[in-house]
Steps between C-alpha positions, in 0.01 A plus 500: 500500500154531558195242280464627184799768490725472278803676292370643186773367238555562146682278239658747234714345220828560699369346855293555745351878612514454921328811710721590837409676795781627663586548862823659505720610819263214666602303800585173306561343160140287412351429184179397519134563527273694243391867527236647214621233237878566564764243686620653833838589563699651792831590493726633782702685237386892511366656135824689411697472191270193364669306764131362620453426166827260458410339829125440366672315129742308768213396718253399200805328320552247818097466575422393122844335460591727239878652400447865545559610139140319463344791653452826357351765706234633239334797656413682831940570584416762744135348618416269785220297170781385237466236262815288392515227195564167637698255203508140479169389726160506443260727595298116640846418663564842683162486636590173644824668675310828643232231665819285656669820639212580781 
């Protein structure tokens, strides 16, 4: 992550708002990095049947140490830009995570 970048979060009463930019049918699995205010993600999973997207919760559920039914995928089901609600960490303390993942 480059000086100064970072990913824009949003605390709503039932979590956290957390922009994604998605990579799917990529070479690897990698979260990481920021893109336009979003938290990068690639998946090797291709964008069919919202498979990509179940391999995106299970991926953000083990980087944030999260159960996956504290992640909701809130908009953007057919976009490579979605936005899921992150419950039970703060929007300080998932900051902290996406700057430990580089």
């Amino acid at each position: 992550m480059s000086a100064g970048e970072s990913v824009q979060l949003q605390s709503l009463e039932d979590g956290v708002l957390l922009p994604v930019k998605v990579r799917a049918g990529g070479r690897k699995n990698h979260v990481g990095g920021v893109h336009a205010g979003a938290l990068r993600v690639e998946v090797t999973t291709a964008p069919e049947k919202g498979k990509a997207n179940k391999a995106i919760i299970k991926m953000l559920a083990k980087s944030f140490g999260l159960a996956q039914r504290d992640i909701i995928l809130k908009s953007g089901d057919t976009s490579s830009e979605k936005k899921f609600i992150l419950s039970g960490l703060s929007a300080e303390k998932i900051q902290n995570i996406i700057q430990s993942l580089e």
